[in-house]
N, C-alpha and C positions, 0 to 999 in steps of 0.2 A: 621720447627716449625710452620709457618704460614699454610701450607697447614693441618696440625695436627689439630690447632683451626680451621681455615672453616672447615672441615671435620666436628670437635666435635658442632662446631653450625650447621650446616644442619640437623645432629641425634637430635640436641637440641629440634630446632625448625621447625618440619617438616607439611607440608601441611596436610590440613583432610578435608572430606567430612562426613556432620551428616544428620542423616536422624529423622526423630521426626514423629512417629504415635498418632494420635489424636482419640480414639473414645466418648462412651456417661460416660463414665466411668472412662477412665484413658487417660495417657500420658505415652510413652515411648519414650526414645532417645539412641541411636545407633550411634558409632563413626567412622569412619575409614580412616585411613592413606591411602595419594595417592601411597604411594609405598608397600603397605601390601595386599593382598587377605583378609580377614577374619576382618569384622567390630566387634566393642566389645561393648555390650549393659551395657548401668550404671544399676547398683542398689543401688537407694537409700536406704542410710545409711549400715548396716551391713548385707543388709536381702538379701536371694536370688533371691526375686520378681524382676523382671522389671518392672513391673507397677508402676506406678505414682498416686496413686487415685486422682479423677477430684474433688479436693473439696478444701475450703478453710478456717481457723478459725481465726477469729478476735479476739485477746487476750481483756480480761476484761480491761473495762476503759485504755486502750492501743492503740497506733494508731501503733499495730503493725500484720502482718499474718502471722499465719502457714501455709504450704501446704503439701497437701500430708500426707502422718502416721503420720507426724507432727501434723497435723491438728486436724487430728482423737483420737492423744491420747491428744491432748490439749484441747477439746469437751470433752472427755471422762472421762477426770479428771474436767472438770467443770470451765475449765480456760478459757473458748474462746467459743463463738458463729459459730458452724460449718454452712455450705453455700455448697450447694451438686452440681449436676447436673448442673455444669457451663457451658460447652457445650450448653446444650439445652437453657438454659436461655439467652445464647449469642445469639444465632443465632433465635429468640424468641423477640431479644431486649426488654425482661422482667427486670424489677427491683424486688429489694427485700430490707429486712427494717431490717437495722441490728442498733441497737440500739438509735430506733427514728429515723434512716435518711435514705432518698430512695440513694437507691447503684443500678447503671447498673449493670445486669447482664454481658453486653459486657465488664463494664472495672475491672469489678473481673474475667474474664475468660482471659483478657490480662494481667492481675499483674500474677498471676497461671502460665501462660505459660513463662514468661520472670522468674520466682521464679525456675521454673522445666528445664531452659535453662540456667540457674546460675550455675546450677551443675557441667555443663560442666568446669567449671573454677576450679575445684577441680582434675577434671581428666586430662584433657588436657591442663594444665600452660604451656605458651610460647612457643606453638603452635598454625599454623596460621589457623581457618577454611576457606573455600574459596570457600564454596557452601552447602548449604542447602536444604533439599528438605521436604515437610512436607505435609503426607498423611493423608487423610480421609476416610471413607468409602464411601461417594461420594459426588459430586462436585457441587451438585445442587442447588437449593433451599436458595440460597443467602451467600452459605458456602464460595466462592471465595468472597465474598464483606470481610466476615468478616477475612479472610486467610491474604486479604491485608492490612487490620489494625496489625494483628499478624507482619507482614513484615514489618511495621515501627515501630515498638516497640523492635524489636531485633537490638543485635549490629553487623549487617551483612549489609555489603552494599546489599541493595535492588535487585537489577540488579542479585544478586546471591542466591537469595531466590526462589526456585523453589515450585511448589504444582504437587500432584497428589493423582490419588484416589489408596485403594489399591490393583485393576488390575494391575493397572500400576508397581507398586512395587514387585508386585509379579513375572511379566513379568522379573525385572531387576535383585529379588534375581535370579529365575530359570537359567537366563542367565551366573550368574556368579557360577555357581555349576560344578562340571565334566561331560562334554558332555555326558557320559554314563546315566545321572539320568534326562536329558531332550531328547535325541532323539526319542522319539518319544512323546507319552500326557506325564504332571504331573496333578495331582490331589490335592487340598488344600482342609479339611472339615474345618473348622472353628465352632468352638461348644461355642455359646457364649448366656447366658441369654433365654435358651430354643428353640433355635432357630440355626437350622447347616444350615449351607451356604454351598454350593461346589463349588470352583471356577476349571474348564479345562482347563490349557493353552495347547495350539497347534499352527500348523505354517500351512502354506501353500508353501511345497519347488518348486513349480510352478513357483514362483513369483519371479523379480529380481529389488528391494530385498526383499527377505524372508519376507513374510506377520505373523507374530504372534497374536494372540487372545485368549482371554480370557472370555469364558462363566459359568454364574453364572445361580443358583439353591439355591430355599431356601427350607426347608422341616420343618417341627414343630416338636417339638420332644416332649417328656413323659414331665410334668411339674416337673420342679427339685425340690427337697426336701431339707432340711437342717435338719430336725430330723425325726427320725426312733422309732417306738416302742421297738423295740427289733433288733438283727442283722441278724437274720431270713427275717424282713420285709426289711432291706434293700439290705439281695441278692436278694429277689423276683423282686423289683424294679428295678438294674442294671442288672438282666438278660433279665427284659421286656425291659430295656432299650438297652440292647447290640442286642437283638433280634430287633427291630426297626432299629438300624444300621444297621445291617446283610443284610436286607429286603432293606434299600435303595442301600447299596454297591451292591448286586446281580443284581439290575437293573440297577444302575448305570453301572458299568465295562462292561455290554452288549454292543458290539460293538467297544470297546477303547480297544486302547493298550498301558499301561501303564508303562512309563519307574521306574517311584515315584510316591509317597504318602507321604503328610504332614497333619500332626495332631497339630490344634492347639486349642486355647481359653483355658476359664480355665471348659469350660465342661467338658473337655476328663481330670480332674484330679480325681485321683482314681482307674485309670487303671480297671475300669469296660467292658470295651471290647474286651473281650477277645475272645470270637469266630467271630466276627466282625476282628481283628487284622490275627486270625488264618486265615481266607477268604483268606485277602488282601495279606498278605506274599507270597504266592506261585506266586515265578517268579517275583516276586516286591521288591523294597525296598522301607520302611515302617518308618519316620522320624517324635517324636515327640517334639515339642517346642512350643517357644511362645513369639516369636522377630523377625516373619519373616519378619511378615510388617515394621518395622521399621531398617534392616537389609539392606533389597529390598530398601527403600527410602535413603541409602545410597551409595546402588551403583548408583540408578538415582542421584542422586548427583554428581559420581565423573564422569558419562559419560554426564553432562551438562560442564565441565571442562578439559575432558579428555578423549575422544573417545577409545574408546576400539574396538579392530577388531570383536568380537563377534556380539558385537549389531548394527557396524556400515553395517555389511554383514543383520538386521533384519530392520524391520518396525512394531512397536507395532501398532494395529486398538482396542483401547477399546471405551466403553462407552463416555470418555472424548475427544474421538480424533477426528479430523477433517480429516472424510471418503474420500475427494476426493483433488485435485489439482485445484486451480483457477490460470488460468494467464490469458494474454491476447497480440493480435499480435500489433504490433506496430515496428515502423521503428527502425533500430537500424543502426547506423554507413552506412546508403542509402541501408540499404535492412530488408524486411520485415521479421520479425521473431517472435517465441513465446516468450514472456517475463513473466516470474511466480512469481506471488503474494502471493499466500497462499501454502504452502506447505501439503498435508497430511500426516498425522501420529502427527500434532502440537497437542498437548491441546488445544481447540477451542477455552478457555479463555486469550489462551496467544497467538493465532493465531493474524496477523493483520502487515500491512505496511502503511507504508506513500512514494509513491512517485510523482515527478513533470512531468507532458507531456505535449506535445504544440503539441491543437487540430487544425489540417490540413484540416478538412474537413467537416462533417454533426456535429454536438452537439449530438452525444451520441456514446456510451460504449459499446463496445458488446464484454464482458466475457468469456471468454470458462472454463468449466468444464469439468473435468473428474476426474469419479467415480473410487478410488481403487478397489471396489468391484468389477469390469469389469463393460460393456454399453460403447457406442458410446459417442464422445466427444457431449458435448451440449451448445449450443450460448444460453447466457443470454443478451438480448439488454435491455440497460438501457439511453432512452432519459433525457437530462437532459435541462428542459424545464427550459426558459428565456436565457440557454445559446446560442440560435439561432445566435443571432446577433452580438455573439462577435466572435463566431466562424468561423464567414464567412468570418474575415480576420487573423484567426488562435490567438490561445491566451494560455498561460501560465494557468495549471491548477495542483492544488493540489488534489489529490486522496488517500484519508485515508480510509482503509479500518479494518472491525474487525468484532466480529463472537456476534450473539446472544445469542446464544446458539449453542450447534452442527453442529444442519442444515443450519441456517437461517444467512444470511452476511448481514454487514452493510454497506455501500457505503455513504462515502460524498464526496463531488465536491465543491472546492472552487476558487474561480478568482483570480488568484496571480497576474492578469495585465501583462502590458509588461513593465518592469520600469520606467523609465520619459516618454517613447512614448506613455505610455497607460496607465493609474493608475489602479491599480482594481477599480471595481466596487463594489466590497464587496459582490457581488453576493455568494450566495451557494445552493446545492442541495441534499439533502439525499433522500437515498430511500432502502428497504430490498428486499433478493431475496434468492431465494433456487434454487437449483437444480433442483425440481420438475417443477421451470418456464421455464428451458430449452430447446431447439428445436435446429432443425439441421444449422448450421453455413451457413448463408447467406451472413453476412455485410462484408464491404470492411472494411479494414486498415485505417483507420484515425487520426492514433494520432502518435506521436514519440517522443522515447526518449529523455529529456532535453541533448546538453552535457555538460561536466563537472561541476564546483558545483556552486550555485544561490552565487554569492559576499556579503559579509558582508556591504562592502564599496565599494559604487561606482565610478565609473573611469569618468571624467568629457569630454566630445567631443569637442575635438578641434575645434574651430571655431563655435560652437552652446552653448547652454547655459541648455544643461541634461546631465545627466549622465547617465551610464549603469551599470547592474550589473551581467548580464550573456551572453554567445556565443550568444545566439541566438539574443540579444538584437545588438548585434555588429555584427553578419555579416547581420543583417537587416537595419542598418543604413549605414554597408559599400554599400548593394547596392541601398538603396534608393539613395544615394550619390556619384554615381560610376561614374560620368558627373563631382562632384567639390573635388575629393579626387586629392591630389598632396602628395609629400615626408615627407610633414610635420607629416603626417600620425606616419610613420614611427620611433617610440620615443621609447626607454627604459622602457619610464612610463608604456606604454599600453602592452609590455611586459611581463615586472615586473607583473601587474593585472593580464595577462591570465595565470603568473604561479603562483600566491597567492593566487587568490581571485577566480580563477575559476579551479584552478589545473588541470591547462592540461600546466604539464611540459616537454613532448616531442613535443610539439608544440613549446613552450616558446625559448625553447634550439634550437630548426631549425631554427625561428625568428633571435635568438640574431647571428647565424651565419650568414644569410642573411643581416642584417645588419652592419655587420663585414665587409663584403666581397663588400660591395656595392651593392646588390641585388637592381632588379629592383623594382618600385610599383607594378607594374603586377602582379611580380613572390610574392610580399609579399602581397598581397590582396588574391591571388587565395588559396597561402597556408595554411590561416586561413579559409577559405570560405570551399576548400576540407577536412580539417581535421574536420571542423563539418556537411560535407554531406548538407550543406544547399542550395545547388544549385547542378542541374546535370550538366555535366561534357563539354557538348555542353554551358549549360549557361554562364559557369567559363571562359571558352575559348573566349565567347562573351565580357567579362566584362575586360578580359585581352588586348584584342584588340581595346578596348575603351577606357582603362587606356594609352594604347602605342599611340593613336591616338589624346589624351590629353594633350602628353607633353609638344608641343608645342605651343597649344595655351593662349590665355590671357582668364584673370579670367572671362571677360566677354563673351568670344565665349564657355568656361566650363560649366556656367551657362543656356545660351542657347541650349546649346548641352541637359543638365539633363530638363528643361523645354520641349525639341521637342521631349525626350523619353518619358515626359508624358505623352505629348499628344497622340503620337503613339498606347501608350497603352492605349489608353482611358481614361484615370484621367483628365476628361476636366476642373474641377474645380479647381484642384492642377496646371494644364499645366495655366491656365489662370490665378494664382494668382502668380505662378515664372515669368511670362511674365510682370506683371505687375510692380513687386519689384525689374527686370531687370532694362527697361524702363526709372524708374524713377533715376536708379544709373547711367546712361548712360548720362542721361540728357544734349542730345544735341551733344555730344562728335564723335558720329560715325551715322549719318546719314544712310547710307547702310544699319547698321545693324538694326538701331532703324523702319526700313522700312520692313524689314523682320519679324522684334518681332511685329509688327503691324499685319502684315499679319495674323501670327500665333494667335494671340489673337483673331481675327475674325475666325478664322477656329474654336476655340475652342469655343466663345457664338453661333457662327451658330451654333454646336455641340449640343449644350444645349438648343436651340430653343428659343435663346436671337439674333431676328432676329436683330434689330432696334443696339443695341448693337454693333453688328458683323457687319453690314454695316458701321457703324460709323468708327469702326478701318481698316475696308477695305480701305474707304476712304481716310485715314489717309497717309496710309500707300501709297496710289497710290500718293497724294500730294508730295513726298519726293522721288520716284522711278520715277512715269509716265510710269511705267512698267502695260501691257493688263491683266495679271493675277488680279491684286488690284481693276480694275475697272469689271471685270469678276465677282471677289467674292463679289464684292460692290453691283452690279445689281441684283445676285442671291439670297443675304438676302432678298432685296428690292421684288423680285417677293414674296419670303416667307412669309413676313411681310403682303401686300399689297393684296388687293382683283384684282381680274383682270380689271375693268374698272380704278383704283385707279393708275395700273400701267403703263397700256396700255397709262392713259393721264400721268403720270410723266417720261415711255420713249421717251414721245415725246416731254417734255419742253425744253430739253439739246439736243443739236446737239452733236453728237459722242453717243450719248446714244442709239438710236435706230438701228444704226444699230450692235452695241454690243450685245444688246437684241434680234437681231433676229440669231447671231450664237448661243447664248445661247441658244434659244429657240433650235434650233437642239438638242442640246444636253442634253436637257431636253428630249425629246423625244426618244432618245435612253435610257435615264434612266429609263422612266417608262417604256418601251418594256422591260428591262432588269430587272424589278422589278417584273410583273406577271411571270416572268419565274421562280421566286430567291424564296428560300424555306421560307422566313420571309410570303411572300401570300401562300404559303402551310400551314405555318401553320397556318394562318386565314382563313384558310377555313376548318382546322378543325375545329377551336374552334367554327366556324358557325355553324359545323355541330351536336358537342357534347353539344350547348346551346339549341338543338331541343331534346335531346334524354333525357336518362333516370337520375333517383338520381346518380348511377353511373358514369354516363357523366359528372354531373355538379362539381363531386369532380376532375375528371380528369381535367375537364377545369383548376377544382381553384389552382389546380396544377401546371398547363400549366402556368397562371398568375404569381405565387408569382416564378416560375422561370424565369419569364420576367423580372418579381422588380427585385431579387437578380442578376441578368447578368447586369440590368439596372445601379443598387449602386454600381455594381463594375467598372463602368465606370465612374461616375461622381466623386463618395467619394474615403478616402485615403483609 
């Protein structure tokens, strides 16, 4: 009995896909069931028309409207103020003045279409629609602005309101017809207002997948009549007028091979072509109606819902569609790959992505294209100018991309920052590009994928006072930190984060076992660091055997340890300000060490050409050791600081000083032998050479320079 009622509710209430054609004239809508072939066009009220006339009537001293034959026989009886051409008035953003007051044309051509979408409720009661698609004759000229005010006026979730023009629909009726009537052209005349159009759909079976298109032709035809003198004069008129078909179909059909023929509009009513139809039949089949386009807009509908193997084997190229493929290379899981942003075959109006990368290397974008039409892939390099400086220690960026029209893309670049280590700057960058800007692919890889998802709510860091809220933000503090990380690390909470907040649940679930099992910090530092490729695989290795070489020491030799990495790598101002914040936590407590962190603090102002400084902590440092090294780095500042007669009499104030000063002196001497040999004097003697030569040289040079800054700020700053 239960499965009797679900059954009898599913037939009830079953899924549908509507497609609604729009031209300058009327409204049609067209229904169809996701389980049925064959959509079913309304006709309002009793009559066999499908058309919708575009027009509207305001009832006398009434705040109420007709639409549609409504409209026209409420006008017509004198009861209601008619209001025509809404279409054009909409998109026009024209007013009109219906009794004494200015009325948009846009919000009469929106009450019209929600009036003509009402109907539906008549035909298809408690049933769900669950896509929409609504075509025009084309897409231009500001018709998508006004399609999406149409899409918040209907009672259809947004998201499931498609547009297209009627190539496109045409594309999807032909598709869903018996492969016999499209293998090879169809043909569509459209005879509408004095004026035939012919649209040819065709494929290209080359292609994987099947390229389909659609070319249009317009031709003028005889100016139509509505009254005849006599019925003499109006065969004379439909045989000049079937003779004019004749004349285009004969040049037309030159060179095609035609599987079908559709006949639509309400030109072709009266069956006036008759030797024109006679042409066409031989060896063709010959289909007259006048609900294709709104037919066709409902099979695009149910294949934005429901792919179909027919079309999903095609790729429709019309006027609306976006001709080629944009992606771009960038790192993915530690290896370099194409990553693709715009897809061809989209509606270029509905074309467009938003996603996050963390730039590695120079501040700009170099895009790759390729044309469906066939051509060589094409580099589009897009700098993005101020973002120089933030890039050169890599930084978090937003990339929304979306189409102007057809040809032309929009690019914007915004600074998501590095969350508490880096705020954004608020910085952004736009800039447009076509295909046409494209040239052959030069630039390296510079950017890579964010992993898993940016955190709503940030995870707070143990023993520091920020938070994080994406991988990449956390295995850059694991290894800025990789000197003072211990077990504590190692928490549920932070867990818990990387599989809520950053959805990376096969990571989560390895953690929560390693934790289980007692996993070492090594093995649970490397294993987050590997799964998001943020270090190679020689680094990981390094960081692990510094973690095992950690364990046993005190919080104060941990410290020193990530302070003497600093300096190693050259962060002289970061290694000099951990030395300092040591020092003073030390205060007194371990003599030895505080003689060493001495040392090192001098190593690092001599570094920075804080001679006076750097002797001072030399000093210091020799006080508490009495070790040759202290008074070595001591004397050496002192030469640097000191002009030669200044030092010559200050190594000879202090006994033990002079003759310190004269091993040093050797070894000063072998330094500078060992300096005109060292490639830092090769390259000042280029740049000696390129400040003599030409405008070309002097850019080289300024080149040579701003890569001396940036290697230079990569050693001092963080």
């Amino acid at each position: 009995m239960t499965q009797r009622k679900e059954e009898g509710e599913r037939i009830r209430k079953r899924q549908l896909a509507i497609g609604m054609d729009i031209s300058r004239d009327y409204l049609q809508i067209s229904y169809l069931y996701l389980d049925e072939e064959k959509p079913v066009t309304i006709r309002p009220g009793q009559m066999e028309e499908y058309n919708i006339p575009m027009c509207l009537a305001k009832r006398n001293e009434m705040n109420q409207w007709a639409f549609g034959m409504e409209a026209l026989k409420c006008a017509g009886q004198g009861k209601g103020i008619l209001i025509k051409d809404l279409y054009r008035l909409a998109k026009n953003k024209e007013t009109v003045t219906v009794e004494d007051k200015e009325v948009s044309g846009e919000d009469l051509f929106l009450l019209y279409v929600k009036k003509c979408y009402s109907l539906l409720n008549f035909m298809i009661s408690g049933n769900e629609p669950v896509a929409l698609m609504i075509t025009v004759e084309s897409l231009k000229d500001g018709t998508v602005e006004l399609l999406n005010k149409v899409r918040e006026k209907l009672p259809i979730d947004n998201r499931r309101i498609f547009f297209g023009d009627r190539q496109e629909c045409l594309y999807y009726y032909v598709l869903n017809q018996p492969e016999e009537l499209w293998h090879y052209q169809v043909a569509v005349f459209d005879f509408t207002a004095d004026t035939l159009k012919s649209y040819t759909f065709f494929r290209n079976m080359h292609t994987t997948p099947i390229v389909a298109f659609v070319d249009r032709e317009e031709y003028k035809m005889l100016k139509s009549r509505k009254e005849f003198r006599d019925e003499e004069e109006k065969k004379q008129y439909e045989k000049e007028l079937d003779q004019q078909f004749l004349e285009i179909l004969t040049a037309y059909v030159d060179g095609k091979l035609l599987s079908s023929v559709y006949f639509i509009g309400e030109g072709f009513l009266g069956g006036w072509y008759e030797n024109s139809l006679r042409f066409l039949c031989k060896n063709r089949r010959v289909f007259e109606g006048n609900n294709l386009y709104s037919k066709g807009a409902c099979y695009g509908a149910r294949e934005r819902v429901q792919r179909s193997r027919i079309c999903s084997a095609h790729i429709f190229l019309g006027e609306e569609k976006l001709k080629m493929n944009l992606g771009i290379m960038a790192k993915k899981e530690g290896k370099v790959s194409y990553y693709p942003l715009l897809d061809g075959g989209e509606n270029w109006y509905e074309a467009g992505c938003t996603v996050d990368f963390m730039i590695e290397g120079g501040a700009y974008l170099a895009f790759l294209i390729t044309s469906l039409e066939g051509g060589m892939k094409k580099e589009v390099p897009v700098y993005l100018e101020g973002f120089g400086k933030i890039s050169r220690k890599g930084c978090r960026i937003s990339l929304e991309l979306s189409m102007k029209n057809e040809t032309i893309i929009h690019a914007c670049v915004k600074d998501k920052g590095f969350g508490e280590f880096s705020p954004t700057s608020g910085m952004s960058f736009s800039q447009e590009f076509s295909e046409a800007d494209g040239k052959e692919p030069v630039l390296e890889c510079n950017i890579s994928l964010c992993t898993g998802s940016y955190g709503e709510k940030p995870l707070k860091l143990y023993k520091i006072n920020k938070g994080i809220y994406s991988m990449e933000e956390l295995c850059y503090y694991l290894c800025e930190n990789i000197y003072l990380l211990d077990r504590d690390l190692m928490t549920e909470e932070l867990i818990d984060w990387i599989d809520g907040q950053c959805a990376m649940e096969v990571l989560a679930k390895r953690l929560r076992e390693l934790l289980h099992f007692g996993g070492s910090l090594a093995a649970f530092v490397s294993m987050i660091l590997e799964a998001c490729y943020y270090k190679k695989n020689e680094e990981i290795k390094r960081f692990q055997d510094i973690l095992r070489e950690n364990e046993n020491l005190s919080v104060y030799e941990r410290k020193k340890n990530r302070a003497d990495y600093l300096l190693k790598e050259q962060k002289y101002i970061l290694a000099a300000q951990e030395y300092e914040k040591l020092f003073r936590e030390i205060d007194g407590r371990d003599p030895q060490l505080e003689g060493r962190i001495l040392h090192n603090m001098g190593c690092a102002y001599g570094k920075l050409f804080l001679f006076e400084m750097a002797a001072g902590y030399f000093m210091e440092a020799y006080n508490r050791t009495g070790e040759a090294d202290e008074m070595r780095g001591f004397l050496l500042c002192k030469r640097m600081e000191l002009d030669k007669e200044e030092y010559i009499e200050f190594t000879s104030s202090k006994e033990g000083y002079y003759e310190a000063a004269l091993e040093l002196e050797k070894e000063m001497e072998q330094s500078e032998k060992a300096y005109w040999e060292s490639d830092e004097r090769k390259r000042l003697d280029e740049m000696k050479i390129r400040k003599e030569g030409t405008g070309a040289s002097h850019q080289a040079m300024e080149e040579l320079l701003e890569q001396w800054k940036e290697e230079y700020l990569d050693r001092v700053l963080a």
